[in-house]
C-alpha positions as CSV (number, residue, x, y, z in Angstrom):
1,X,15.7,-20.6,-14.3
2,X,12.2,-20.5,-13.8
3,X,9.9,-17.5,-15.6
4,X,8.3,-15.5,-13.4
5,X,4.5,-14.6,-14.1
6,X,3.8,-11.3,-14.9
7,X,1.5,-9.3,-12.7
8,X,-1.7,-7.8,-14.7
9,X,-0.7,-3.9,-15.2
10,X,-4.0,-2.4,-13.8
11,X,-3.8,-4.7,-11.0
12,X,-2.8,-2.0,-8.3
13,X,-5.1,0.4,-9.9
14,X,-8.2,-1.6,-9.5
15,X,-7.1,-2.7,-5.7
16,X,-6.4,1.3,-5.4
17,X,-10.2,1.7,-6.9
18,X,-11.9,-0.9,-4.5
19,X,-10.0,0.8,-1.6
20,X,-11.5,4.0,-2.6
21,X,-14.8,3.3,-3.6
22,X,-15.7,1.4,-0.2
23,X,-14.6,4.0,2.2
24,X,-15.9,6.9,3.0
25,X,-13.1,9.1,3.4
26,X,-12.0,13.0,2.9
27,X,-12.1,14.3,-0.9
28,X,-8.0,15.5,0.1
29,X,-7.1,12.0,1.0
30,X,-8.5,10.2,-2.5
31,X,-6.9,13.2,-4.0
32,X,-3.3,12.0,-2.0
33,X,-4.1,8.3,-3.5
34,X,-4.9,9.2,-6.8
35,X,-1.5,11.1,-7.1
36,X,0.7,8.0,-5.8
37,X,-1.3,5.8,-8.2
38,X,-0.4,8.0,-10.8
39,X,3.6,8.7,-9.7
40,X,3.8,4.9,-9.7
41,X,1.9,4.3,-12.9
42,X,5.2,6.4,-14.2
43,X,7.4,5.3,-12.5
44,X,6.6,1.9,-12.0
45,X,8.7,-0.9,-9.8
46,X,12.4,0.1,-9.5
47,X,14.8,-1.9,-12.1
48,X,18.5,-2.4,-11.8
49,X,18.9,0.2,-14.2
50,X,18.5,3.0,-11.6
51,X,21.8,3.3,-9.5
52,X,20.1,3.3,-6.1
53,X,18.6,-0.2,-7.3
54,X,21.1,-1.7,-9.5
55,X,21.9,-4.9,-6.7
56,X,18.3,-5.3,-5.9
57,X,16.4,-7.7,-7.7
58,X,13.0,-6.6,-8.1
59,X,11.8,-9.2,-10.8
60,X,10.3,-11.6,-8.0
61,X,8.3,-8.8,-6.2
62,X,7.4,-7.3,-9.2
63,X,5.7,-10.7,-10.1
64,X,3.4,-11.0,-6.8
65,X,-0.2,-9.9,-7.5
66,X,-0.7,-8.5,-4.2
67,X,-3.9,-8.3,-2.5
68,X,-5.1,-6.1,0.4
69,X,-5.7,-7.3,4.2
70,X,-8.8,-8.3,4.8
71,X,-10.3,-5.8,8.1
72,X,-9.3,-7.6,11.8
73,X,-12.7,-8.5,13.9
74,X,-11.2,-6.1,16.5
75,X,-13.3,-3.3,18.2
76,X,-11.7,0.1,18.4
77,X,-12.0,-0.4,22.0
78,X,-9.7,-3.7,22.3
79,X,-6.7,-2.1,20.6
80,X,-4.3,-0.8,23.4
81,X,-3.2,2.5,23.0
82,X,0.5,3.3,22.7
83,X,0.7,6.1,25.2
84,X,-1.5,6.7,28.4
85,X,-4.0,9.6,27.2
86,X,-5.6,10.4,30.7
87,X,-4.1,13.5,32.5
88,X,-5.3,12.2,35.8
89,X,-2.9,9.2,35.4
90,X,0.3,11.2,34.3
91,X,3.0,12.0,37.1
């Protein structure tokens, strides 16, 4: 069997720093990010050592140096809403 590379452990930490330090965003919500970095720095990936996990293989995702989205060219304006928001429209 093939062996898998192994992602670069501060990876996700500087993606989660470019993410941060680009947007201009509420002090409570880098706060929120900061903790999850810090739970999954712990943590890290599940492993089939913990029961909930133990007949999922992990090793393949845990390999993937994921990268975020690049931003869609889409104007606010041409993403249709969900729900209709004008109360002259609703019956």
């Amino acid at each position: 069997m093939a062996e898998l590379a192994v992602v670069d452990d501060r990876h996700y930490q500087r993606q989660l720093q470019a993410l941060c330090a680009e947007r201009a965003e509420p002090a409570f919500l880098s706060t929120l990010r900061g903790a999850g970095m810090a739970r999954f720095e712990q943590l890290g990936l599940p492993t089939r050592r913990q029961e909930s996990w133990r007949f999922t293989d992990m090793s393949g995702f845990a390999a993937i140096a994921f990268e975020r989205a690049s931003p869609a060219p889409v104007a606010a304006d041409q993403i249709p809403a969900p729900f209709e928001t004008d109360p002259a429209t609703r019956g």
